[in-house]
Structures are given as structure tokens and as C-alpha cells.
C-alpha positions in Angstrom: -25.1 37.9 -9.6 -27.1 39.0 -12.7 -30.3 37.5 -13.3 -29.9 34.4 -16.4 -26.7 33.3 -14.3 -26.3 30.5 -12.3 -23.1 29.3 -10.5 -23.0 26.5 -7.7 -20.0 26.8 -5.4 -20.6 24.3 -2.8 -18.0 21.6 -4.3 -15.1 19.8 -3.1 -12.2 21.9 -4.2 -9.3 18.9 -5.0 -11.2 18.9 -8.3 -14.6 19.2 -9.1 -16.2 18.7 -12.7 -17.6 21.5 -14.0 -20.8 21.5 -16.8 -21.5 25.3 -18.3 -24.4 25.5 -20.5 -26.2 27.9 -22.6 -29.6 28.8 -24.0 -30.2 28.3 -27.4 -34.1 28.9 -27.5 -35.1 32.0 -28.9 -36.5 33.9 -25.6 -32.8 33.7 -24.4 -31.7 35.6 -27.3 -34.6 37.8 -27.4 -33.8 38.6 -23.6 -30.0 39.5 -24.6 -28.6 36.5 -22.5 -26.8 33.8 -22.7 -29.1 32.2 -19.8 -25.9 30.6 -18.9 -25.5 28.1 -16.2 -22.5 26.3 -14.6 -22.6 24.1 -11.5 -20.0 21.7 -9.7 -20.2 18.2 -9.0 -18.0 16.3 -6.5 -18.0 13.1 -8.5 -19.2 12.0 -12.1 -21.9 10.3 -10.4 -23.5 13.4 -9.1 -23.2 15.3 -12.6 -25.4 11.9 -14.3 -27.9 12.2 -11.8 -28.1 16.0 -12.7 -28.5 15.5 -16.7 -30.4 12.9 -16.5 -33.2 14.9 -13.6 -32.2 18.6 -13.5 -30.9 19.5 -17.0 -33.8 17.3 -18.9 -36.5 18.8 -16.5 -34.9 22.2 -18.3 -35.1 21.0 -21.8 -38.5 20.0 -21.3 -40.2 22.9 -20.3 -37.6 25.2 -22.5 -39.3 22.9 -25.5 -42.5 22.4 -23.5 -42.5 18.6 -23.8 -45.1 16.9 -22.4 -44.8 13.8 -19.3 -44.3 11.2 -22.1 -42.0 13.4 -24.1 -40.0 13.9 -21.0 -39.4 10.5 -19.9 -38.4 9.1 -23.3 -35.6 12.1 -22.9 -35.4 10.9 -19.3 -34.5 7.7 -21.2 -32.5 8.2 -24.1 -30.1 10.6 -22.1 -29.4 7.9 -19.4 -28.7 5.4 -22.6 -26.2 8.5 -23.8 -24.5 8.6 -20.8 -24.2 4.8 -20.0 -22.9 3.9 -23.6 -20.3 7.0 -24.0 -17.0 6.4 -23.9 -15.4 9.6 -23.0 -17.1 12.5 -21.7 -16.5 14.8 -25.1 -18.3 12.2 -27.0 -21.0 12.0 -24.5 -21.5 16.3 -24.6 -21.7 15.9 -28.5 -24.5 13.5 -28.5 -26.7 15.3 -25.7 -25.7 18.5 -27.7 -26.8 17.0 -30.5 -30.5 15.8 -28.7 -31.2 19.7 -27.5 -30.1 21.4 -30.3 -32.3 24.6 -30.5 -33.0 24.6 -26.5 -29.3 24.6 -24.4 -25.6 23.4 -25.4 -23.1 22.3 -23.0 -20.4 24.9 -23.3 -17.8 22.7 -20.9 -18.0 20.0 -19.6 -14.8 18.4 -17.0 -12.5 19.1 -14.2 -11.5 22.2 -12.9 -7.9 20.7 -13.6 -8.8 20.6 -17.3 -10.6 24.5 -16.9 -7.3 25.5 -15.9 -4.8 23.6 -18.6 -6.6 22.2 -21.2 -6.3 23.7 -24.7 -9.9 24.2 -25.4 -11.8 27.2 -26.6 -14.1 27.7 -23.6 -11.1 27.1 -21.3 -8.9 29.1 -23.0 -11.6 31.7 -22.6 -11.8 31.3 -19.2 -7.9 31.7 -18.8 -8.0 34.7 -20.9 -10.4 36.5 -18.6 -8.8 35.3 -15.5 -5.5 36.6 -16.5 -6.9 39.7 -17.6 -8.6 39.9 -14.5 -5.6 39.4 -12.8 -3.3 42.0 -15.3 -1.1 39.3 -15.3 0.6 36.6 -18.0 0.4 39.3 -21.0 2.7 37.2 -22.8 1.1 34.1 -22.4 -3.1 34.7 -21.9 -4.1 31.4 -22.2 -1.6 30.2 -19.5 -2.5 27.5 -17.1 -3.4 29.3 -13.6 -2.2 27.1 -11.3 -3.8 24.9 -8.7 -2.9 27.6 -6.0 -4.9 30.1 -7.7 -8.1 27.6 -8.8 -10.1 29.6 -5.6 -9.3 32.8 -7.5 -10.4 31.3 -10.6 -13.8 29.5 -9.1 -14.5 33.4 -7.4 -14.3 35.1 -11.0 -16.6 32.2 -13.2 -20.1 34.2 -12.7 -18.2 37.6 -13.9 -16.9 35.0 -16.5 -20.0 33.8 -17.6 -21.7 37.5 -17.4 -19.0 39.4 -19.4 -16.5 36.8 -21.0 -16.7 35.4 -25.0 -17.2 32.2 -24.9 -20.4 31.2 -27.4 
């Protein structure tokens, strides 16, 4: 795996959610990566627990907040998540709170990953076909749920070679 790139696979397979996100700051872009990052969660209530702990601890010390700094982010992103309706509308407003320091890229199912017309899924597909030399007529095609291990194995090459900022 190249260095920048995170990918946790230990997920339940029926369909896990999947959060990518990127570096905005500007060491990331003076380094040449994305410092891109994509884990899986079994359950929504595993991916809340990592934004509100994990991914602010990140933003903090990528904007080197201080303890009180952190907690009111602690807060105001547990607010975010409680009061959002849908999970696009919740990725907007905690884009919109780390602006500068990391942007969620994606953030669902791997159902979605696979169907949905979107353009960091239709990325994905793009590469996984290619990847595959396969679907030249159709490179955004859904992959389906047979091949979702096949797709899951090729999301750090993905994330380390594919256009998707």
C-alpha cells in the first residue's frame, strides 16, 4: 500500500458503508498526495462514532486546534449528524466545517459504490472495469454484487492511481 493511503477491509461484506476522504491542507498537496483515506463500517452507528472521535481527532491536529477547540468540533459534529436528514446533506455540512483541512469524497454503501450515478462512484466503476478490460461500452456499469470482493480488493489501487478529486 503506498504511504498517504488508508484502506480498512475488516467489514461485513452484505453491505458495508464506505466514507473516502481527502486532504485538503497544504502539506498534502505539497507532498503530491491526496492523503486519501477510506474505511468500512458495519452499521451507521459505527461510521458516527468514527466522525465524531477518529475523523475530528484528524481535523484537529491537521488545523492544530487546541483541547477546547476540539471538543466544541467534538460538539458541533455530533449536532450535524443528529439533526441531518440524509446522509448527503449530512457530508455537505461537515464538508463545509473542514473546509481547508479534509473533504469527504464518498460517503454510503458499497451497493451505492457499485450503482449509484455519482462522480466518485462512477470513478470507481471506471477504474474497476478498466481494471478488469471489461464493459468498454458501458464504463460506468454497475459491477455486480458477485464481483463487490473484486471491487473492495482494487479500492487502494483506486485511491492511489484513479481520478476522483
Amino acid at each position: 500500500m503506498l504511504p498517504g493511503v488508508v484502506v480498512l477491509r475488516e467489514v461485513n461484506m452484505n453491505n458495508p458503508l464506505a466514507l473516502c476522504h481527502v486532504d485538503e491542507s497544504f502539506n498534502a498537496s505539497l507532498l503530491g498526495n491526496r492523503g486519501s483515506q477510506l474505511h468500512w463500517f458495519e452499521d451507521q452507528e459505527q461510521l458516527c462514532q468514527y466522525l465524531q472521535e477518529e475523523y475530528v481527532d484528524l481535523l484537529a491536529d491537521t488545523g492544530e486546534l487546541d483541547e477546547e477547540q476540539t471538543e466544541a468540533a467534538r460538539e458541533r459534529f455530533a449536532l450535524i449528524i443528529e439533526q441531518s436528514l440524509s446522509l448527503p446533506a449530512m457530508v455537505d455540512h461537515l464538508n463545509d466545517l473542514s473546509s481547508g483541512l479534509r473533504r469527504i469524497v464518498w460517503l454510503g454503501s458499497l451497493a451505492e459504490l457499485a450503482e449509484l450515478d455519482d462522480e466518485f462512484a462512477n470513478a470507481v466503476r471506471r477504474y474497476f472495469w478498466g481494471e478488469q478490460d471489461d464493459n468498454e461500452d458501458d464504463p460506468e456499469a454497475p459491477i455486480p454484487e458477485s464481483l463487490w470482493p473484486d471491487l473492495l480488493d482494487l479500492m487502494d489501487d483506486f485511491l492511489a492511481e484513479g481520478e476522483y478529486c
